[in-house]
N, C-alpha and C positions, 0 to 999 in steps of 0.2 A: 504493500500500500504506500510505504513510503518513498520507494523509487518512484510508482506511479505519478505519485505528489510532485515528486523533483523533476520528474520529465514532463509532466503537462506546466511545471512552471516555466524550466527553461523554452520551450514553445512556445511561448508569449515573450522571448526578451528577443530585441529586436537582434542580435549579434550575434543569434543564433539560427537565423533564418536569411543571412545576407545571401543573394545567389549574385555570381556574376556579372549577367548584365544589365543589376542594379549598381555593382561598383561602375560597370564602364561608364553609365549615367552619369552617376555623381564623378567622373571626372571628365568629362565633355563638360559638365554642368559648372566645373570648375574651370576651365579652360575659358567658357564666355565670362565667369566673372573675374579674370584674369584679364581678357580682352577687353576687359568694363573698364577695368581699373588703372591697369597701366599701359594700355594703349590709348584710352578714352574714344573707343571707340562707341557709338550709341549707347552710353553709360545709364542712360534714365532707363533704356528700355532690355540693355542684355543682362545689365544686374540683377534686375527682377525675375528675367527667364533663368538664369543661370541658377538664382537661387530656389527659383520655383519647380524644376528641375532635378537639385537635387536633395530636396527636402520630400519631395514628392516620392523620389523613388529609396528612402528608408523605408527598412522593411515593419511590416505592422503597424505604420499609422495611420494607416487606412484613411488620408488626407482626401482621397479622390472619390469614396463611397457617399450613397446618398446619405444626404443630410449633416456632411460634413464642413471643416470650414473652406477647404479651397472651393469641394463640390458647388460650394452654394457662392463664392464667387464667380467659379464658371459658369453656373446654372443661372445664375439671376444676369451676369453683367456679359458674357461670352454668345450664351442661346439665346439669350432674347433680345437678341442685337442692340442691346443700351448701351454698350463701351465702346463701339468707334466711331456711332454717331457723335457721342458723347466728344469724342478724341478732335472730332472732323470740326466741332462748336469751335473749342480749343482752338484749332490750327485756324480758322475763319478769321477770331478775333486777332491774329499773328501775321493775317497776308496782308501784301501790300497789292494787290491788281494794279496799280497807277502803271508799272513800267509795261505789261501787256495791253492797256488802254491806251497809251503813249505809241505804240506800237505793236497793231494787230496781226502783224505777218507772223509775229510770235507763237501767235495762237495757231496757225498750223506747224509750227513744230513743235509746242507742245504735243500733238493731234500724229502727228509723222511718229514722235520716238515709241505712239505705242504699235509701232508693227512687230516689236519681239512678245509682246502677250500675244497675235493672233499666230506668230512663227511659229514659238511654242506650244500653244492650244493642238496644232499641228502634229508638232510632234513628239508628244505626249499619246497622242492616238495613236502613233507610229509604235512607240514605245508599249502598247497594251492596255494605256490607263482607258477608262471608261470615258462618255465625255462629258459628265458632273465632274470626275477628276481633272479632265485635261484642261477645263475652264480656269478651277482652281491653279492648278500650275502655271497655266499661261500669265495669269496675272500679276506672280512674282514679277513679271518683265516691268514693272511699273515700277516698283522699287516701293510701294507704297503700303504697308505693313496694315490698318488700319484695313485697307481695302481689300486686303487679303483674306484676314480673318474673316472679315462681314461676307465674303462669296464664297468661304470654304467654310462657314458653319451653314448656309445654308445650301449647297448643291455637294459637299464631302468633306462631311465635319470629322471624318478619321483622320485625314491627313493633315487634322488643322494644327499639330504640333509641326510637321515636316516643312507645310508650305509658308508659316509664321515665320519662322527656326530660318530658313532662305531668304524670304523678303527683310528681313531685319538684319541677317549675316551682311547680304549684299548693298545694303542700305549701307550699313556700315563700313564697305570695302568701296565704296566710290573712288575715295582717295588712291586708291591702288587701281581700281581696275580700269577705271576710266581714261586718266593720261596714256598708256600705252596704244589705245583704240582712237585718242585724238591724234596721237604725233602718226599713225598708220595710216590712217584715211583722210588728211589732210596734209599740204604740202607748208613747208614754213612760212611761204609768201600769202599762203593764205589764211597762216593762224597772226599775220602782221596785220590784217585788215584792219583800220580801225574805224569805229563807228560813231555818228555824230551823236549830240547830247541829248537824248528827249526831251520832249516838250514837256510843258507843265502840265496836271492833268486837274481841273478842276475837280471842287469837291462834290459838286452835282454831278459829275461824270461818275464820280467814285462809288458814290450812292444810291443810284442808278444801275449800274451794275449789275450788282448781286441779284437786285428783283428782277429784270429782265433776263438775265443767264439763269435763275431758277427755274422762271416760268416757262422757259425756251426747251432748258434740258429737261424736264419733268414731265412738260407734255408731250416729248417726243420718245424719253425712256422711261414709265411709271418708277422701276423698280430702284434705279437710282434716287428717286426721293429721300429716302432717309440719308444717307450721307450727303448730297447737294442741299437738302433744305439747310441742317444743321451747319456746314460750311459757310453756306450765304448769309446764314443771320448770325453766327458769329462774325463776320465782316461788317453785317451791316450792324451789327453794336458798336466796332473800331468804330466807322466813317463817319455814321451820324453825328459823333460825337456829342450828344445828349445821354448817354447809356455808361458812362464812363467807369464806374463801378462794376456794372454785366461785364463791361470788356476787360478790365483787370481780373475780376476773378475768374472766366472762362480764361484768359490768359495763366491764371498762376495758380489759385488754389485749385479748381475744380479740374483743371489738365495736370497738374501733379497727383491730384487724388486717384483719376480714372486711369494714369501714366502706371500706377503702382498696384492699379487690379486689373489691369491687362496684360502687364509684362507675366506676374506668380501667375497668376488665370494660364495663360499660353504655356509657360514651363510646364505646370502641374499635368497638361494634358501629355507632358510627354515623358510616359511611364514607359519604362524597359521593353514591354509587351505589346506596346501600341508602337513606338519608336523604332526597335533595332530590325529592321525589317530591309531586306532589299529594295525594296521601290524607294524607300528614303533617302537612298544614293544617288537612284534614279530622277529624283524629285528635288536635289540639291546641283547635281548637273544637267539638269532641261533649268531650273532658274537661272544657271550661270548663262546659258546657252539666250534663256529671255531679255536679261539685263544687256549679254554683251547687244544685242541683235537691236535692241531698244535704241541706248548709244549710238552704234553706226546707223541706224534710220535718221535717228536726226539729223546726226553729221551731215549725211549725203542729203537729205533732203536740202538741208540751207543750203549746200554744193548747187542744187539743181534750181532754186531759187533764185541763184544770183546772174543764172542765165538771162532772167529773165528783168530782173529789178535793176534801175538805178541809182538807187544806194545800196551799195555790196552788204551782205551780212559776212559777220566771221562766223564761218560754219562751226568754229566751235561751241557757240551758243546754240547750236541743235542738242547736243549732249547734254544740257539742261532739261533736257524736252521729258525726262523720266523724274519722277514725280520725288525723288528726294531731296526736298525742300529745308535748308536754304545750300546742304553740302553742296550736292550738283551744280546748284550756281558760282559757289565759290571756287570750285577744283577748276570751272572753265575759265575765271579769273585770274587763277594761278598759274595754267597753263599759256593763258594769254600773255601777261606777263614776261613767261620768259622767253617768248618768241618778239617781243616789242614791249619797250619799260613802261611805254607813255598809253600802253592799253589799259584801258578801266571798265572792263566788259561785265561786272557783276550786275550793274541794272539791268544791261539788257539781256542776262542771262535769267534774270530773276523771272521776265515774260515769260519764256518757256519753260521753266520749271513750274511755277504756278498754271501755267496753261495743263503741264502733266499731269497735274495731282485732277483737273477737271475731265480731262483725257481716259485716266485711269479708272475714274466713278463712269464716266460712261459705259464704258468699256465693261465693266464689271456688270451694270445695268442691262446692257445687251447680254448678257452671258443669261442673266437671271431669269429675263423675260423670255428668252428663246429655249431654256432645260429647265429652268426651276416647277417644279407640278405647282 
């Protein structure tokens, strides 16, 4: 009886039931928040997955069972699609539209860098996924993590740990992946282009905007609504500037709140037994394959652009065109830079990057309307 006693207690301790590829977890899990830390690479949001991650995958604390506390994170803020609209408010009250209002050519390269989501949609099919999955995968190509989630809990909420895990890795590898794919598919003379200053862009312009670009994208994608609505009225709290309160706090408290139960939310989903899976390789190289493909569309599109336009773009502000907002603007600035000192191309980088992130909600919106039952 007393052995029995000793062995049904050490069965309840958790260090007796570690398998495997729960430690491998927990150090992938450690690896992002390594990456958090001392790379600083997407720190608000890989610290959270890393740790969510590997807390999740200790054995016996049954974190992820119903009625538990991550469960009821996920369950409340993940499945009921309240955290990236939520996320989307956030980033609304944070954009500036003026530099793609200043200049709307922008807005189809925003519209151009998403050919690596329908690339990969593609070949995702190729690869065996179904095409609820391939949709999902394809989307990575946007670089938009937010927008990720919201289409892969509702058309292959299995793979929302692998396709999150991607959009947010590659989000955070801009800096690396991106210059290589500028200095390739443009020539130096034409990353010297430099461009004139934009116009002013009144504030009726600015405010104006967002209602009109809702009512535009909404009637023509239903399913994009929740993430375009919440986008545009977080913007239209910034512009009005009557609301200045709504705008700081969806700026700061309420986007660090929702920032910290979507990052553990996403980790927790990726338990040893949903994760280590072959297709998650599969699903980490069709992103890479989306992002690069994303990149060179815009590149080449501003290339083909300038056949035609009077004022040159520097095609490197196509590579903005993928929805990670404000890095992508920034690396094409730095790029620019050292191809000519006197380049200051982050406004008009900033066009197509915001044009992306509206690019990508579309994008997502067709996916939804055309599979989702």
């Amino acid at each position: 009886m007393d052995g029995f006693s000793l062995a049904a207690i050490l069965s309840r301790v958790g260090i007796f039931n570690i398998e495997p590829g729960q430690v491998l977890m927990w150090l992938i899990g450690f690896l992002f928040i390594y990456l958090a830390i001392k790379k600083e690479y997407e720190p608000l949001l890989l610290l959270p997955i890393g740790f969510g991650m590997f807390i999740v995958n200790l054995p016996l604390t049954h974190l992820m069972e119903k009625g538990h506390l991550l469960e009821i994170f996920y369950h409340y803020g993940i499945e009921w699609d309240v955290i990236p609209p939520l996320i989307f408010l956030g980033l609304g009250a944070m954009t500036d539209f003026g530099p793609m209002i200043a200049n709307p050519k922008t807005m189809i390269l925003g519209a151009g860098a998403q050919v690596g989501v329908y690339v990969t949609f593609f070949g995702a099919l190729l690869f065996g996924f179904e095409i609820p999955e391939a949709c999902s995968i394809g989307i990575i190509g946007g670089a938009d993590g937010p927008t990720t989630i919201f289409t892969t809990v509702k058309l292959a909420p299995h793979l929302l740990g692998s396709t999150a895990l991607a959009a947010y890795s590659y989000m955070a590898l801009v800096p690396i992946i991106q210059p290589p794919l500028m200095k390739l598919f443009t020539t130096e003379k034409e990353r010297k282009i430099p461009m004139k200053q934009l116009r002013p862009v009144s504030k009726r312009e600015k405010m104006l905007f967002p209602l009109f670009t809702c009512l535009i994208i909404c009637l023509l994608v239903p399913d994009s609504a929740p993430l375009m609505g919440m986008f545009m009225l977080g913007n239209l709290f910034k512009e009005s500037g009557v609301v200045e309160r709504l705008s700081k706090g969806a700026q700061n408290e309420l986007m660090n709140i929702v920032t910290i139960f979507l990052g553990i939310s996403v980790g927790a989903s990726m338990s040893a037994e949903t994760f280590l899976k072959p297709q998650t390789i599969f699903i980490f190289v069709l992103g890479l394959v989306a992002f690069s493909f994303s990149t060179v569309g815009g590149l080449l599109l501003a290339k083909l652009m300038n056949l035609f336009c009077k004022d040159k773009i520097n095609p490197l502000i196509g590579a903005a065109g993928v929805s990670a907002v404000p890095m992508a603007a920034r690396v094409v600035h730095k790029v620019g830079q050292e191809a000519n000192k006197k380049n200051y191309l982050l406004m008009h980088a900033m066009g197509p990057n915001v044009a992306g992130v509206i690019g990508t909600v579309v994008a997502a919106g067709m996916f939804l309307t055309l599979v989702a039952k």
